[in-house]
N, C-alpha and C positions, 0 to 999 in steps of 0.2 A: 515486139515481134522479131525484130532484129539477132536481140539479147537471145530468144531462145532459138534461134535457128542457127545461130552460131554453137550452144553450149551442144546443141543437139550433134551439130558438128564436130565437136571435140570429142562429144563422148562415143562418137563411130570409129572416128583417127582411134582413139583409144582400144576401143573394143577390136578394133582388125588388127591393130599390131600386137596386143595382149592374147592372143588368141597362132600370131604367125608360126610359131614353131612345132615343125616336125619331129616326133621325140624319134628315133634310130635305137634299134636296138632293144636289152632285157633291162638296163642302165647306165645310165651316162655318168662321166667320169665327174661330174655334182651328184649328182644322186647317191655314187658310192660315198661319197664322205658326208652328206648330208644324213641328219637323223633320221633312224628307221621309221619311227612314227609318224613325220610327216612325210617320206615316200612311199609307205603302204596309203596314209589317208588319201594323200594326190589322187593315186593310182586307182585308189575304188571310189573316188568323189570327183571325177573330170569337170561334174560340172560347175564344183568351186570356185576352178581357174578363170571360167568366164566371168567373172566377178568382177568390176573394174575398180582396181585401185588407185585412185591419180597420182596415188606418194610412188608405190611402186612402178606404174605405168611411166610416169613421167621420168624418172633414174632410169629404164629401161631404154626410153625412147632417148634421152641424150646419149646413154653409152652406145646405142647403135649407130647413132650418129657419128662420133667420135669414131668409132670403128671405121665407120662407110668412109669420112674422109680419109684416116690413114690407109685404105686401103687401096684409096686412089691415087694418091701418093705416090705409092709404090706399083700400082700395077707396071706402069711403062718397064720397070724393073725387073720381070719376070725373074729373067735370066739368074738373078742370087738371091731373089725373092720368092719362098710360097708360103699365100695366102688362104688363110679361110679354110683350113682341108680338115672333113673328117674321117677318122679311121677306128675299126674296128677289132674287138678278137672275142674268141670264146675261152671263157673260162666258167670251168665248172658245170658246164652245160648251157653257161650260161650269155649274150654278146654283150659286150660292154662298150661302149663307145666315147669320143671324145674329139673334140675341134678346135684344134689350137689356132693361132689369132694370124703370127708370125713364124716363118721359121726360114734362116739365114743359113745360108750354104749348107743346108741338109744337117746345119750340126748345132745352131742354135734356136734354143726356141723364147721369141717374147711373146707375152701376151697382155691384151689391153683391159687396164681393170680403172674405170670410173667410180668413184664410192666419195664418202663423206670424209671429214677429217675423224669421228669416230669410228670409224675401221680401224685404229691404230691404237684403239680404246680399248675393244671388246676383242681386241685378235694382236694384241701388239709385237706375238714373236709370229705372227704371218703365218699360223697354223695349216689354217683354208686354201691359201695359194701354195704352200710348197707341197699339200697333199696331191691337189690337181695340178699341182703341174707337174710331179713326179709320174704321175697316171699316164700322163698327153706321153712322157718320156718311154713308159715303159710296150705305152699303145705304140710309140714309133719302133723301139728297138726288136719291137716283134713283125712291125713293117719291113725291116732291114737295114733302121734307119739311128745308128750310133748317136745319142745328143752331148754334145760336152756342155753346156749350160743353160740353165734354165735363168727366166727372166721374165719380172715385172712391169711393165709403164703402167704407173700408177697415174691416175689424172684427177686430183681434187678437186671436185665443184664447188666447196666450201670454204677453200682456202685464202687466209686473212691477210696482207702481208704486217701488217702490225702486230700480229700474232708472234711472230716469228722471233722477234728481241726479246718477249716473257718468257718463251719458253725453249730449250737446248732440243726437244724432242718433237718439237711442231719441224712441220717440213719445212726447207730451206726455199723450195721454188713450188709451185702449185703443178709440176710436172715430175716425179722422182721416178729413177729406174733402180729397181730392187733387184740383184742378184742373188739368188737362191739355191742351197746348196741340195746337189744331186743324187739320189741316193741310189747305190748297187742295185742294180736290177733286179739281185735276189731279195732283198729286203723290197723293194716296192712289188712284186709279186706277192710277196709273204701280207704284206698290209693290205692289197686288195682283197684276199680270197677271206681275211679274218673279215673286211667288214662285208663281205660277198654272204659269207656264210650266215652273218646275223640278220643281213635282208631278207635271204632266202628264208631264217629259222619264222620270219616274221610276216611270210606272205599266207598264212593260211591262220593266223590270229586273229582274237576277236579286236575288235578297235580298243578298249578299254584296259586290254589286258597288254598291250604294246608298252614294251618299253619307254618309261619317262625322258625326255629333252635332257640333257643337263646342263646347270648353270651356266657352264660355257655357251651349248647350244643354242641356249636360250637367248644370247648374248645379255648376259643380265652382269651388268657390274656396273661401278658409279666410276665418275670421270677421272678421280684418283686411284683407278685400276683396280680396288677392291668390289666383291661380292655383298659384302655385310657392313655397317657402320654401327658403331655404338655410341646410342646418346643417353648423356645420364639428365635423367630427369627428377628435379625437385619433390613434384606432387603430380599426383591424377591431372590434376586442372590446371596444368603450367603450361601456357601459349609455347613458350621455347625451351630447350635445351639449353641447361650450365653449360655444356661441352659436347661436342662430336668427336670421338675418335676412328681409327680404319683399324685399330688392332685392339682387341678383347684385352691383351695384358697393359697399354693405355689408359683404358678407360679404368680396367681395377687401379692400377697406381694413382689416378686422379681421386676415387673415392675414398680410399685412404688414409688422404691427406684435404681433403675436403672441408671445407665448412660451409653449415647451412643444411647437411642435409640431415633427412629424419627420417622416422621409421617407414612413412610413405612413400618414400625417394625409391628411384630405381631405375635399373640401364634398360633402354630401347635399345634390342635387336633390331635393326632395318633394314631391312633388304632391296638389293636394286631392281629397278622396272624391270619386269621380263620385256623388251624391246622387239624381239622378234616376234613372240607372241602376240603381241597387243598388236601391231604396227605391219608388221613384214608376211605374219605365215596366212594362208587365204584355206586355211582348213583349219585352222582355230574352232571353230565355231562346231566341227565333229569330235573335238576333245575334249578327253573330259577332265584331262587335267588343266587346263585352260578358263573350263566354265568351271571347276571347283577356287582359283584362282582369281577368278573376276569376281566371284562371289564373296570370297574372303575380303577384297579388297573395296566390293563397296558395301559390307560392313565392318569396314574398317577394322580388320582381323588379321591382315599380314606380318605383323610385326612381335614378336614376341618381346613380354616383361621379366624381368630378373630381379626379385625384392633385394633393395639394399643388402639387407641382412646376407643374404647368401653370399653374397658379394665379401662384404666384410669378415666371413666368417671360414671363406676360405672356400666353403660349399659348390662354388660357382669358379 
């Protein structure tokens, strides 16, 4: 009895804070950078969102956490500190809004980004945050409010310290501040209205006919930063791969020079999980590139074959 009066419990906690946010505005300065096809599905399926994810719910609910305390922090700090502020403008016809986290003497802005150690995986030149945060910049320089730098506190929840000696590119401390370079105002105008214009071209589409995710979007790459792996394989019925390689001119230069293999042989195209897909997006299940994608994949049909021969022959 116990047991389910508690889980019943968790999954209230869950459902009320999954549900907390007030959206402001025609969209917000995620929405602008985020794929158009999952900001129309959102937008005409509200009631996806109430869906409770515990992977996502639970990452939400520490990073607010995290927020909540540094922002207490600083409150007694007014005076060089503002916190939590959103602001708005019209462009296009249209408001866009945005809520940066930190912002130090009116002229720097941090903000606080909780994530995994794959964040540095699927995003490793910081694509996501220097888009948004060049937005928060251009939302304030239209408030009145000049930014000379933008800035990261990154806070890893996953972070190993034994990790740290294998690799030159794992974080140093499970706490990093990333500085991010600021761009002309004219240029971050210019970038909003291109991706302004493609949401708008895409608010009166059929669902199926929305522009595709892309690889990137999709966060779909293997831990070695590539997209695609190429495994050459012996035979049809061969448990494993001779070899994996991350680059197609690789894998030809192994076959080659090979031995053992025969007319049956041939390289695995493999492709990375779609992660945000499967995992992250809560309107998955209205796409149909999605459900053409899971179906590939449980008949075992996402990966394309390359016969030896072509290989060999130069074909390929």
């Amino acid at each position: 009895m116990k047991g389910g009066i508690l889980h019943k419990l968790i999954e209230e906690i869950f459902h009320t804070f999954s549900n907390h946010y007030t959206k402001v505005g025609d969209y917000s300065s995620t929405e602008i950078i985020s794929p158009p096809r999952i900001v129309k599905l959102r937008n005409k399926y509200p009631e996806c969102e109430k869906v409770i994810s515990m992977v996502q719910s639970t990452a939400s609910l520490i990073g607010s956490g995290v927020h909540k305390y540094v922002e207490n922090l600083l409150t007694p700090y007014a005076h060089k500190y503002s916190l939590e502020k959103r602001i708005t403008y019209d462009l296009l016809g249209k408001q866009i809004s945005g809520t940066y986290d930190i912002l130090v003497d009116n002229k720097h802005v941090f903000d606080i980004k909780t994530s995994k150690i794959w964040k540095l995986i699927f995003d490793p030149e910081m694509t996501e945050w220097i888009e948004q945060q060049n937005i928060y910049a251009f939302l304030l320089h239209k408030a009145g409010i000049n930014i000379e730098s933008l800035n990261i506190m990154a806070v890893y929840l996953d972070w190993q310290e034994g990790m740290v000696v294998r690799s030159n590119k794992y974080p140093k401390e499970p706490i990093q501040i990333y500085p991010l370079p600021v761009w002309p105002v004219e240029q971050t105008e210019e970038f909003i209205v291109e991706k302004l214009k493609t949401h708008m071209q895409c608010e009166e589409m059929e669902d199926d006919d929305l522009p595709a995710c892309t690889p990137e979007e999709r966060w779909e790459r293997f831990p070695e930063g590539v997209t695609e792996k190429f495994a050459v394989m012996k035979a049809p019925d061969a448990k494993r791969a001779l070899r994996v390689f991350t680059t197609k001119a690789d894998a030809k230069k192994y076959c080659k020079t090979a031995t053992g293999l025969t007319s049956a042989s041939y390289i695995e195209i493999r492709y990375a999980q779609r992660v945000r897909c499967e995992r992250y997006c809560k309107v998955n299940v209205k796409c149909n590139h999605y459900k053409t994608y899971m179906e590939d994949k449980k008949n075992d049909a996402l990966y394309d074959k390359v016969p030896i021969a072509l290989v060999l022959n130069g074909r390929w």
